[in-house]
Structures are given as structure tokens and as C-alpha cells.
N, C-alpha and C positions, 0 to 999 in steps of 0.2 A: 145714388146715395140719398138715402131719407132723413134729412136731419132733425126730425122732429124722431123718428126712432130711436136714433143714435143719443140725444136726447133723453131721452126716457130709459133707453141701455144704462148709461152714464150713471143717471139718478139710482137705477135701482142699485146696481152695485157699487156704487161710493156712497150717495146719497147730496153728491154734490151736482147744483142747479144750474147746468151751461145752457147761454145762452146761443140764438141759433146764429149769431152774428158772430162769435166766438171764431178767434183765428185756429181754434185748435181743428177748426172745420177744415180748413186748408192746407192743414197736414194729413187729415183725413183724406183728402183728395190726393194730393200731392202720392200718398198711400199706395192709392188703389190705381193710378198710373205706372207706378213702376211695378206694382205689381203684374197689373196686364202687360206690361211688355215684358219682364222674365219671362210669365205662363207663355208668351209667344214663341219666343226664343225656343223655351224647352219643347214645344210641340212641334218647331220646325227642327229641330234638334232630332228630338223621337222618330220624326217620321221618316228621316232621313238617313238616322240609322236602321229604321224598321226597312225603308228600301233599300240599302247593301244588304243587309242578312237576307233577302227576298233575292237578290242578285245570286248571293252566293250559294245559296241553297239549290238553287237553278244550275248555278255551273256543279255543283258536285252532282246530279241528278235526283235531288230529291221533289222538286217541284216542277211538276208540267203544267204548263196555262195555255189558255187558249191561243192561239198563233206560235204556238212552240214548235218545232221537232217534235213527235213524240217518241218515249225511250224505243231503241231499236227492239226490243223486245215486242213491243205491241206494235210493232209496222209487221213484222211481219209474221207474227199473228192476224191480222188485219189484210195483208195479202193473201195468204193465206186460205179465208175465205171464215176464220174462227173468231169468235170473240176477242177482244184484248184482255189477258188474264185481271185478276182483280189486284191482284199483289204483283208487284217485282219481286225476285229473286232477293236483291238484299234488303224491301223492306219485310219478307218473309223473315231472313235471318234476324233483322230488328226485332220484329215482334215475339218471334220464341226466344230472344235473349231476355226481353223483358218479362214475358212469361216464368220464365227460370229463374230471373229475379225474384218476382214477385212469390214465386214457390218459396223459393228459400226465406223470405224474409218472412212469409206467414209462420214457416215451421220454425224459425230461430225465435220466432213472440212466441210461437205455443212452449216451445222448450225451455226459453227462459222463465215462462209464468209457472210450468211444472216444476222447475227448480229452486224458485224462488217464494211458490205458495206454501203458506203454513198449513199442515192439515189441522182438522175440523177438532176440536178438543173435543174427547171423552165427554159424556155427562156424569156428572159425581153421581157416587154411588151415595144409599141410605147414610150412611158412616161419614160420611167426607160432608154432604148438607150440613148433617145435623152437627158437626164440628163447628162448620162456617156460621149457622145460628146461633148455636152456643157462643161463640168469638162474637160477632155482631152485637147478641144480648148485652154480655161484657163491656165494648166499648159505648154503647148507648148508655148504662151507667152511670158511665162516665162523668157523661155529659150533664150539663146545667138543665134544670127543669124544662127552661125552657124549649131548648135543643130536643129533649130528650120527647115535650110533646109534639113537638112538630115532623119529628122523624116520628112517631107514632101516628101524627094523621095522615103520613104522607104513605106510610105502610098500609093504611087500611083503603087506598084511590083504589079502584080495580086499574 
């Protein structure tokens, strides 16, 4: 903890002048203790759930590690005298499920954006412009001198 930063923290956002003898330093502390020890807690927390789902993932057969069994499918492939295939059998099935998901949900965005896009508006015809000029002329009018020049230099920008 740098209390000369902490310091200067303090100041710039209140603008009020703590000194570094300040007990409010000692809740600062105080702080940053109980802090470190939750962060601890939860990381002994995490990892330890992170090792059952590592457990269990292992007893349903999804993870082989080194000094494992491996799945009886690659023994004896391996006896065998062949490679051990690259996929199992059900994370094959895994993968083309998720494949099929993946299909479907591209083509459910394409379909809902076909149905839900506006098409591209016409461009007016000679007749229909020169309506909307004429109406525009009209409401410029209207308007106060001053309005009426400045919507006139603003028509002439490229």
C-alpha cells in the first residue's frame, strides 16, 4: 500500500488533504487483509470445485490423462497393431450434434433477418421530388429570416 498515492487518490477526487498519519490508513489496511483472505478462500474454493468436475468428467469417460486406463476403444485399437482413432464414438456423436446446432441457428438468424428486413424503398420518381421541394420550399417560408438563411447555407455545403 503506497500512502503517499493513496494520498494524492484522496485529493484529486474530493480535494480533501489526508495526512499520511491518518487512521483512515488503518482501515485501508485493515481493507486489503480481509480482502486477501476472501480472494483466498475463493481460489481454494475454485480449485477444488474445478478438481470434482475434473474427477467426474473422468468417471463418465470424457477425460483421459496420463496414467489413466485408456478408453477400451483405443486399447484395442493399439493392440491391434493401428493407431488409436482421433475421436470416440460419442464425442463423434457430440460434435455432429453440435454441428446441427450450429446449422440450425445460422439458418434461424438468416430467416429471421429475411423476415424481419425492410426492403430497400423505391427512389422517387420526377413528380414525387419535385412534390417534396415544392413542400420543403413552403415550409422554409415559414420560417424566421433567420432559420430560413441558415437552412439556405446549409443547402448549398456539398
Amino acid at each position: 500500500m503506497d500512502r503517499q498515492k493513496l494520498r494524492g487518490l484522496v485529493f484529486e477526487k474530493t480535494g480533501i488533504k489526508v495526512d499520511s498519519d491518518n487512521p483512515i490508513f488503518a482501515l485501508v489496511a485493515l481493507n486489503e487483509a480481509v480482502l486477501a483472505d476472501t480472494v483466498e478462500r475463493q481460489v481454494a474454493l475454485l480449485a477444488a470445485a474445478a478438481q470434482e468436475l475434473a474427477q467426474q468428467a473422468r468417471a463418465a469417460g470424457g477425460i483421459v490423462t496420463a496414467g489413466c486406463a485408456p478408453a477400451p476403444a483405443a486399447s484395442s485399437a493399439a493392440t491391434a497393431g493401428r493407431a488409436a482413432p482421433l475421436f470416440e464414438p460419442r464425442e463423434w456423436r457430440l460434435l455432429g450434434g453440435a454441428g446441427v446446432v450450429a446449422l440450425l441457428s445460422a439458418a434461424l438468424a438468416l430467416a429471421g433477418q429475411a423476415l424481419l428486413a425492410r426492403p430497400a424503398a423505391a427512389p422517387p420518381t420526377p413528380a414525387e421530388g419535385a412534390a417534396r421541394a415544392e413542400k420543403l420550399a413552403r415550409a422554409v417560408q415559414k420560417l424566421d429570416p433567420a432559420g430560413q438563411a441558415l437552412i439556405r447555407s446549409e443547402m448549398q455545403k456539398p
